[in-house]
C-alpha positions as a Markdown table, in Angstrom:
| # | Residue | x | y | z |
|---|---|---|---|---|
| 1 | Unk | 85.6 | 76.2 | 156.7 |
| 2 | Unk | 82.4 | 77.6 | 157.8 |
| 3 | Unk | 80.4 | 75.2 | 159.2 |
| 4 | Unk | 76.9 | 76.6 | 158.8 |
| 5 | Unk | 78.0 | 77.0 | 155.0 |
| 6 | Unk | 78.7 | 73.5 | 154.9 |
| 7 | Unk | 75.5 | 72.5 | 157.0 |
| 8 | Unk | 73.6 | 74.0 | 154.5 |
| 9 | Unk | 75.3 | 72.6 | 151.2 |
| 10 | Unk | 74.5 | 69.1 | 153.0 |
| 11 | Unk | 71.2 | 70.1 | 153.4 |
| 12 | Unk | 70.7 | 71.3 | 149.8 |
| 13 | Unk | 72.2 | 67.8 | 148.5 |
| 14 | Unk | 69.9 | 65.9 | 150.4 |
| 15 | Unk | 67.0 | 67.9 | 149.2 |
| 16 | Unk | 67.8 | 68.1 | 145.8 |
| 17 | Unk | 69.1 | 64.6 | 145.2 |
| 18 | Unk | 72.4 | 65.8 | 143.5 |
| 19 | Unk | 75.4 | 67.8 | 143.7 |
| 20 | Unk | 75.2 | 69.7 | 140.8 |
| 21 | Unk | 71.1 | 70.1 | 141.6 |
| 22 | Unk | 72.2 | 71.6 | 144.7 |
| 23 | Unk | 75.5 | 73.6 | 143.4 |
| 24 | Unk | 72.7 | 75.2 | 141.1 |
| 25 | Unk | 70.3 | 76.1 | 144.4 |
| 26 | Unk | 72.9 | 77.7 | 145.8 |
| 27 | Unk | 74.7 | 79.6 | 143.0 |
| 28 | Unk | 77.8 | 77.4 | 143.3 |
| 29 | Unk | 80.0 | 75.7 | 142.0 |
| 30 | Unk | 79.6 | 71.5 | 141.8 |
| 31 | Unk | 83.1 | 71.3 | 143.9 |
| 32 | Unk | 82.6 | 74.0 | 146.5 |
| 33 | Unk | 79.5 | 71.7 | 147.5 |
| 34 | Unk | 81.1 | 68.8 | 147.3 |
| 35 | Unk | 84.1 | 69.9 | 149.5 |
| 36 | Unk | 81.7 | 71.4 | 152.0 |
| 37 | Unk | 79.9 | 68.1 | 152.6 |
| 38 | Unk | 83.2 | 65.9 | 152.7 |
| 39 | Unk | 84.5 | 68.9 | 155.1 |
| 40 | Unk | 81.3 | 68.3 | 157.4 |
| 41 | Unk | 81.8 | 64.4 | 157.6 |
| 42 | Unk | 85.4 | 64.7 | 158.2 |
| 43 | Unk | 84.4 | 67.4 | 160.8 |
| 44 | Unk | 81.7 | 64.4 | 162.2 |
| 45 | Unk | 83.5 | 62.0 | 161.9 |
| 46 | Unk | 80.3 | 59.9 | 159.6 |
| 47 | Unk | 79.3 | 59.2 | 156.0 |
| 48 | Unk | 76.4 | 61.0 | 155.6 |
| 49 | Unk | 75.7 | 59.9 | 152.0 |
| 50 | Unk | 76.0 | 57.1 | 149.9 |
| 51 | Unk | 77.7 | 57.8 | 147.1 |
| 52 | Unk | 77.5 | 56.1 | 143.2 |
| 53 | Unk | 78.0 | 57.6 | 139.8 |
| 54 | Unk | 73.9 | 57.6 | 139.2 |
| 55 | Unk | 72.6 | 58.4 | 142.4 |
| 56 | Unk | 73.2 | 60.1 | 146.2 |
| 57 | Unk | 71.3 | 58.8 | 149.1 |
| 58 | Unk | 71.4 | 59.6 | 152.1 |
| 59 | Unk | 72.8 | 57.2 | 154.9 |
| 60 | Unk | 71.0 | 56.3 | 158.2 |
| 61 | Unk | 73.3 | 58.5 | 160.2 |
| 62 | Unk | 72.7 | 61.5 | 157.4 |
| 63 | Unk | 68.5 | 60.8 | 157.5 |
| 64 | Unk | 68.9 | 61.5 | 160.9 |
| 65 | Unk | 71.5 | 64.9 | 160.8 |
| 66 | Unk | 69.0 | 66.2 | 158.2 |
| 67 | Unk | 66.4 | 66.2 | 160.2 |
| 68 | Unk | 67.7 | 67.6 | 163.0 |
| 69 | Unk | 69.2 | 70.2 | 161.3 |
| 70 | Unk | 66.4 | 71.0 | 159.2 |
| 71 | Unk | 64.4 | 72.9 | 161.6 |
| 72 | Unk | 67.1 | 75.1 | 162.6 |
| 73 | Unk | 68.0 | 76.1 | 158.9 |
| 74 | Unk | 64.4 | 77.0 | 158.3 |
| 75 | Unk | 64.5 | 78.9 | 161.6 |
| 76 | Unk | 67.4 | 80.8 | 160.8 |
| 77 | Unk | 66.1 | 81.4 | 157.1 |
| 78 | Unk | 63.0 | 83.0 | 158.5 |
| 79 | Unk | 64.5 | 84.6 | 160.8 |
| 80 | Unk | 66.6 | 86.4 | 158.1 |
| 81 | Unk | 63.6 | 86.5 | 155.5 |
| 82 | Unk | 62.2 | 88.8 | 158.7 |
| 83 | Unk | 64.9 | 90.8 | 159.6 |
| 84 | Unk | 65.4 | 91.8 | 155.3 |
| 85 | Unk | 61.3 | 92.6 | 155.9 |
| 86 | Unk | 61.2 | 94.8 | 158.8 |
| 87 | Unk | 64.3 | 96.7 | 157.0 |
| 88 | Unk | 62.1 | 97.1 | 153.9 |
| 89 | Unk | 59.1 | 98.1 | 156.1 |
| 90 | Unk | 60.3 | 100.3 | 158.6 |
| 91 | Unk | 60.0 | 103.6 | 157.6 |
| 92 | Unk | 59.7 | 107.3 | 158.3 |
| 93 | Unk | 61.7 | 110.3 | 160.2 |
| 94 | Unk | 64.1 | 110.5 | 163.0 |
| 95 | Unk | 64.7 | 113.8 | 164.6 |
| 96 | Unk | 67.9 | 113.5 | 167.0 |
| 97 | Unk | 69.7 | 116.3 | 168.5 |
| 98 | Unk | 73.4 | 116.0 | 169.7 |
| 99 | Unk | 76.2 | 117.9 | 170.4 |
| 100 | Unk | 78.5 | 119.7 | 167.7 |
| 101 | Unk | 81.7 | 118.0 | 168.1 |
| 102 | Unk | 80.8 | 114.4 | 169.1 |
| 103 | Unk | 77.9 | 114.5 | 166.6 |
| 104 | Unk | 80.7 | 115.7 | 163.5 |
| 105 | Unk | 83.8 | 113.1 | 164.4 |
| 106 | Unk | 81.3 | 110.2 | 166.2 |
| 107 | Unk | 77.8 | 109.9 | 165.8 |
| 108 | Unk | 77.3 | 110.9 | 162.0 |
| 109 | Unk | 79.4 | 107.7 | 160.5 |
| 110 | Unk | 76.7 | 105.9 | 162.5 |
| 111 | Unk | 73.8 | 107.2 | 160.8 |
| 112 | Unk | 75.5 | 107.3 | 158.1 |
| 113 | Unk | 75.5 | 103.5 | 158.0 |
| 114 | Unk | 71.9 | 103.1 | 160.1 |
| 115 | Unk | 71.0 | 104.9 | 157.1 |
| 116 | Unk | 72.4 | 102.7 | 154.3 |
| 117 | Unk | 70.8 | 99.5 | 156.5 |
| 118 | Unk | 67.0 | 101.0 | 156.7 |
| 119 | Unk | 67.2 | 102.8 | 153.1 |
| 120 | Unk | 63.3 | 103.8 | 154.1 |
| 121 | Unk | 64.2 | 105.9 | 157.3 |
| 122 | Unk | 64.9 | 109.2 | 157.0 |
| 123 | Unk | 67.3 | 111.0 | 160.0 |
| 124 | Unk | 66.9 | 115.0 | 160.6 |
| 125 | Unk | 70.0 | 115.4 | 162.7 |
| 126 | Unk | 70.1 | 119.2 | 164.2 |
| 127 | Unk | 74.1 | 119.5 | 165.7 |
| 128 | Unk | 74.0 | 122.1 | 168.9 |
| 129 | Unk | 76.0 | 123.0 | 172.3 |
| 130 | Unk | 72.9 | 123.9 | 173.9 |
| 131 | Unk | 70.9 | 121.6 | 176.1 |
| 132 | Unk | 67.4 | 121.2 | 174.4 |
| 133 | Unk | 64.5 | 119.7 | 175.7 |
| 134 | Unk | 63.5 | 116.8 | 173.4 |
| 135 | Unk | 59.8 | 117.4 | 174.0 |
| 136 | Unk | 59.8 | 121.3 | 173.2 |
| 137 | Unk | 61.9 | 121.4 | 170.7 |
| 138 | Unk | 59.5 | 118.1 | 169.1 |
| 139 | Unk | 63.1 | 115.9 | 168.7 |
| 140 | Unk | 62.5 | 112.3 | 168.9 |
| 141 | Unk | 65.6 | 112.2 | 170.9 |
| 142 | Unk | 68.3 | 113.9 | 172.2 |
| 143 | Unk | 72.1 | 112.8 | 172.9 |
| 144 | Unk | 73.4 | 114.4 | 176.0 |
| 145 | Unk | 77.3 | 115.1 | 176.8 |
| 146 | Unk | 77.5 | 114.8 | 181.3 |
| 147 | Unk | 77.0 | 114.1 | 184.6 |
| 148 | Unk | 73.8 | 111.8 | 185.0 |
| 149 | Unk | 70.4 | 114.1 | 185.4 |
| 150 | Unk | 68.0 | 112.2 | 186.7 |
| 151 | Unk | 64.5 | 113.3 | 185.0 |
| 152 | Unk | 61.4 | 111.4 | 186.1 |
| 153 | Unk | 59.7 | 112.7 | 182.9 |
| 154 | Unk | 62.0 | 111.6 | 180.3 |
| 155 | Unk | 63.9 | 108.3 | 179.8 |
| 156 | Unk | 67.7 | 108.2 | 180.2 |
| 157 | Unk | 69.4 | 105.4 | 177.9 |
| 158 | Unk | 73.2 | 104.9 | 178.9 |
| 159 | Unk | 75.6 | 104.2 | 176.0 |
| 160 | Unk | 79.0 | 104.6 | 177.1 |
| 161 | Unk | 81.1 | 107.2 | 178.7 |
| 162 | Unk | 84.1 | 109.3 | 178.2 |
| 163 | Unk | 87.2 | 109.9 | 179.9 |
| 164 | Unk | 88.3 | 113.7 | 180.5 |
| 165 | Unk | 91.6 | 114.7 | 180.8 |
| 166 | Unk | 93.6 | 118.1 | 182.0 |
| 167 | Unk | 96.1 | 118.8 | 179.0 |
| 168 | Unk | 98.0 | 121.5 | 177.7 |
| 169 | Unk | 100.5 | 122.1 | 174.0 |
| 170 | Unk | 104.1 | 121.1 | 175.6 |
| 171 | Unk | 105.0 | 124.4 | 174.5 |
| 172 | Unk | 102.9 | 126.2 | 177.0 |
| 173 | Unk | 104.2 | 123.5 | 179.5 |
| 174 | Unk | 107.8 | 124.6 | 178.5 |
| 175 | Unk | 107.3 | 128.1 | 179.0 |
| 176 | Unk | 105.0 | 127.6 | 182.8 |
| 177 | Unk | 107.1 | 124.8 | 183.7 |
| 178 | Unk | 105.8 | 121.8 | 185.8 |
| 179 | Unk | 102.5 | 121.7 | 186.7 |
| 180 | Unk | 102.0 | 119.6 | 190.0 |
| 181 | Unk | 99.7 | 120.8 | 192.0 |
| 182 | Unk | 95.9 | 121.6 | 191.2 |
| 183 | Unk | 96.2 | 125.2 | 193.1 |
| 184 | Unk | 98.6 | 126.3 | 190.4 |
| 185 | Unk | 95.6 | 126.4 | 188.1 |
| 186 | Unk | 94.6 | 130.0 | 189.5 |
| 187 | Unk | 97.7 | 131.7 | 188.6 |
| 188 | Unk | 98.2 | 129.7 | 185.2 |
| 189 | Unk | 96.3 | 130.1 | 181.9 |
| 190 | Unk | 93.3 | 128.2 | 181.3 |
| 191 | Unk | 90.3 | 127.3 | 179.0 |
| 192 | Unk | 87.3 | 126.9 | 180.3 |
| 193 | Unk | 84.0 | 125.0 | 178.7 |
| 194 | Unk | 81.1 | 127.4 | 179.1 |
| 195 | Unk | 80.6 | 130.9 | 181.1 |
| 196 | Unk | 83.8 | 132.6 | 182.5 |
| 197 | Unk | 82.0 | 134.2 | 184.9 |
| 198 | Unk | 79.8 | 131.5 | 186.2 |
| 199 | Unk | 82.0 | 128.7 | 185.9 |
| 200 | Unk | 86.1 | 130.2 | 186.6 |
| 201 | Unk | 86.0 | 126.5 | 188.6 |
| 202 | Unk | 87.0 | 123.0 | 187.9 |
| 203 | Unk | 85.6 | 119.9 | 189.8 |
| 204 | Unk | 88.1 | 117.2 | 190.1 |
| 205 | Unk | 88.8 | 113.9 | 192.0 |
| 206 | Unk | 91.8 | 113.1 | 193.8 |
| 207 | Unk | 91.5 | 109.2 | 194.8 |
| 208 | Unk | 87.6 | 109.3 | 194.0 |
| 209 | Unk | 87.3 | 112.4 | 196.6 |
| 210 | Unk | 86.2 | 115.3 | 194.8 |
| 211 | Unk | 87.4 | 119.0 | 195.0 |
| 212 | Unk | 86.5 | 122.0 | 193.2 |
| 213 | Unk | 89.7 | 123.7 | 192.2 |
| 214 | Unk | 89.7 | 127.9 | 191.4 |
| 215 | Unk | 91.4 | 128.2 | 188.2 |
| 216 | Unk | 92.5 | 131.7 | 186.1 |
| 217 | Unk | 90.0 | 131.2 | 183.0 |
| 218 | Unk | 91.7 | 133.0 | 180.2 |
| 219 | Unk | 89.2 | 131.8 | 177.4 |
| 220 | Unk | 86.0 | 130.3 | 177.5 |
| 221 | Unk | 83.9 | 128.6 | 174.8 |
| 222 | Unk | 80.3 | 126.5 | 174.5 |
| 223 | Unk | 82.5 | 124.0 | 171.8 |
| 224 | Unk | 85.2 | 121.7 | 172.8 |
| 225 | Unk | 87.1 | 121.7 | 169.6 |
| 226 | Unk | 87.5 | 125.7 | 170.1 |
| 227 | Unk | 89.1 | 124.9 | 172.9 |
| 228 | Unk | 91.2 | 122.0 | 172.1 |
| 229 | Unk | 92.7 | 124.2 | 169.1 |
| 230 | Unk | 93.1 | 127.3 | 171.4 |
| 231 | Unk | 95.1 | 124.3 | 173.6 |
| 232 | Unk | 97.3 | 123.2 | 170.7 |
| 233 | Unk | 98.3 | 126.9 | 170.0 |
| 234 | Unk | 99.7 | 126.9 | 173.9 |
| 235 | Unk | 97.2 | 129.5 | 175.0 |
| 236 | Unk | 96.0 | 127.8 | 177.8 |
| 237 | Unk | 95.5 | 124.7 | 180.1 |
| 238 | Unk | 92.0 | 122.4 | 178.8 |
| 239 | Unk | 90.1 | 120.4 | 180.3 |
| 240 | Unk | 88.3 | 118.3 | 177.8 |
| 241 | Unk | 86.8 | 114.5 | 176.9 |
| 242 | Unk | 88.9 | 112.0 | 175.2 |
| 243 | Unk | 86.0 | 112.0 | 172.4 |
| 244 | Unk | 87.7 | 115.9 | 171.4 |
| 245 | Unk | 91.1 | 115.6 | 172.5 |
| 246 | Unk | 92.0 | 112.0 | 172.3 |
| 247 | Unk | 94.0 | 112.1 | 168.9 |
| 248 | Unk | 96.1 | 115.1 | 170.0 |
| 249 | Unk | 97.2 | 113.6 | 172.9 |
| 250 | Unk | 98.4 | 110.1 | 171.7 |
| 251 | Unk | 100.0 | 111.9 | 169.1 |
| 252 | Unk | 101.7 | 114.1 | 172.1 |
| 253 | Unk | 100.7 | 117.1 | 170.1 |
| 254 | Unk | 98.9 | 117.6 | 173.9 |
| 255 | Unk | 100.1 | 116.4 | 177.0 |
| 256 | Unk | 97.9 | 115.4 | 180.2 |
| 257 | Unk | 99.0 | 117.2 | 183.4 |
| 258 | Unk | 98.1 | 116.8 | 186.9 |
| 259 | Unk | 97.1 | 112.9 | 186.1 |
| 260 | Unk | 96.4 | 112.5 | 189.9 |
| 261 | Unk | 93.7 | 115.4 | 189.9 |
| 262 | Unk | 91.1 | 114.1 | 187.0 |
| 263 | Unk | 87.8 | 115.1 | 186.6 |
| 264 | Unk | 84.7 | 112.5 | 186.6 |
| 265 | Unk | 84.0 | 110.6 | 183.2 |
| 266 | Unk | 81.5 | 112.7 | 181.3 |
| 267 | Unk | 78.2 | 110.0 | 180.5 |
| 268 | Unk | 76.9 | 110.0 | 177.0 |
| 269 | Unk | 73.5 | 109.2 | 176.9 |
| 270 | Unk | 70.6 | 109.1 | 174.7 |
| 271 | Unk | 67.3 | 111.0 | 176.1 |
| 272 | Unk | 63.3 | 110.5 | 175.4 |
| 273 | Unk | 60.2 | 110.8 | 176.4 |
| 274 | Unk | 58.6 | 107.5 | 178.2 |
| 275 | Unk | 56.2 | 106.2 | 175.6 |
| 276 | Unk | 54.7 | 102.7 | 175.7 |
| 277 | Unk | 53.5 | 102.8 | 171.9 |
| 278 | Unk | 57.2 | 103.6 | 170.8 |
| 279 | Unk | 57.6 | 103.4 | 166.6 |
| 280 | Unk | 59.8 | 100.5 | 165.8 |
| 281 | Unk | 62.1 | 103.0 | 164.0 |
| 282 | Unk | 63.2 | 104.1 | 167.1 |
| 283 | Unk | 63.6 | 101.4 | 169.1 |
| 284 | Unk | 65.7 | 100.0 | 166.1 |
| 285 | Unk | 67.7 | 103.4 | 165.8 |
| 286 | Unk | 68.3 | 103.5 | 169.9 |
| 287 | Unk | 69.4 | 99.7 | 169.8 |
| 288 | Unk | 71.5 | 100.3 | 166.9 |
| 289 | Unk | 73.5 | 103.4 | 168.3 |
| 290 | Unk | 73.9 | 101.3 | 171.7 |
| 291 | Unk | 75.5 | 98.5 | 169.7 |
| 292 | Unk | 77.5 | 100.8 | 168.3 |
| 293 | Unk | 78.8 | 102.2 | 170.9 |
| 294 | Unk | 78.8 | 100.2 | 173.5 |
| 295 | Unk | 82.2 | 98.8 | 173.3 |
| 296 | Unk | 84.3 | 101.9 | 171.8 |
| 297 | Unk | 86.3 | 103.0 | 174.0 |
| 298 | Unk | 87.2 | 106.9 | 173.6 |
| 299 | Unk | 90.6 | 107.3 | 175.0 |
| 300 | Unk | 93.9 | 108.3 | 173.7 |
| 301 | Unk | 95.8 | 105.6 | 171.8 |
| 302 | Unk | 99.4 | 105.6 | 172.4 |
| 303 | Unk | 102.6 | 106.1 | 175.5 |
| 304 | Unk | 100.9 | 108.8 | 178.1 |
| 305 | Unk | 103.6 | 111.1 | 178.8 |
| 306 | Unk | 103.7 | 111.8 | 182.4 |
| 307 | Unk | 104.2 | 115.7 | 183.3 |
């Protein structure tokens, strides 16, 4: 049984003067309070009331459980009360900018509930692969996809990471056979995120030493999920976060290779400019995305298949 339930059906009764009195206060039934209080003095071990078919009074012990329990019910009780106000109160726009993919699968199901909890705020939510400056661009924040760029001029808020892993369809891996060594990459087909011509390179870690590896870019995209489809049709070797291709590969509808040669975790980060008179809205919003996300872990679920 729910203590703090039971703490405050005691409470109730004491106040009151009566079981049904209190049953009434709190919308239940005479039996449900009556079990909570007999669960809480079994759970005591003491009688906190003294029972007769006219009255209920309190006991010694009971006087004093009430009243040290009384101030941390009305605590917690005003504490709600405030937390029901400031969701009533807060109020106005959020303009965030994020990435396409993660901000489709991920980050839309959260404002989609921050949403149903502050019915007064209102999120503008603008979904891009480009990098745009929060200030410029007059967004209230942007969620960033990468290595850490330190910025003096803008605040960078941590929320988690994401794993990336080298995968291809298993049958492209059929028809190239094994792929075991990173300088195959160059004479095997691959997909690469961004410019072909500025970027026919991958930077991986072998033992948390890094080493930028020449690969034979084939296809190139500004989208991971372009890629990671263009990877389940077997036309090419991807490099990708777990947050795109995590599914397919605990599925095995992708396979990691080369699990010795893996590139950095990618951060994902929420960006702002420093501003000391921040609105509560967005403190509450940047709190409530860290919360939700600070424990997900975006990986694969599933056997990895070794190849």
């Amino acid at each position: 049984m729910d203590k703090l339930s039971a703490m405050q059906a005691f409470a109730a009764v004491a106040r009151q003067g009566s079981f049904a009195a209190a049953a009434r206060k709190l919308g239940l039934s005479r039996s449900q309070i009556n079990r909570q209080v007999l669960w809480l003095e079994d759970e005591l071990s003491v009688t906190l009331f003294n029972r007769t078919t006219r009255r209920v009074d309190l006991t010694h012990t009971g006087q004093a459980y009430l009243e040290n329990i009384v101030p941390v019910l009305d605590n917690l009780a005003n504490t709600e009360a405030q937390l029901q106000q400031n969701q009533q109160t807060l109020s106005g726009t959020i303009k965030i900018n994020a990435p396409m993919s993660f901000g489709l699968t991920h980050l839309t199901p959260v404002v989609v509930k921050f949403m149903q909890e502050y019915p007064n705020i209102q999120v503008q939510l603008d979904l891009s692969d480009e990098k745009r400056d929060p200030v410029s661009n007059q967004f209230d924040m942007t969620l960033r996809i990468g290595p850490s760029e330190p910025n003096p001029a803008m605040i960078e808020h941590d929320i988690t990471h994401t794993e990336r892993y080298i995968c291809a369809a298993p049958a492209l891996l059929q028809r190239i056979g094994r792929v075991t060594s990173p300088e195959q990459l160059i004479n095997l087909p691959c997909l690469q995120y961004g410019n072909l011509v500025h970027g026919n390179y991958w930077d991986l870690l072998h033992h948390n030493k890094p080493k930028r590896v020449r690969i034979n870019g084939v296809m190139s995209s500004n989208n991971g999920d372009v890629l990671k489809q263009a990877a389940l049709q077997g036309v090419g070797i991807a490099m990708l976060p777990s947050i795109i291709v995590g599914n397919a590969i605990g599925s095995g509808a992708l396979v990691p290779v080369l699990q010795d040669w893996q590139p950095a975790p990618l951060h994902i980060s929420l960006l702002y400019a420093p501003n000391r008179h921040m609105a509560p809205r967005l403190s509450v919003f940047i709190k409530y995305i860290q919360s939700a996300f600070e424990n997900t872990d975006f990986c694969f679920t599933g056997t990895r298949q070794r190849v």
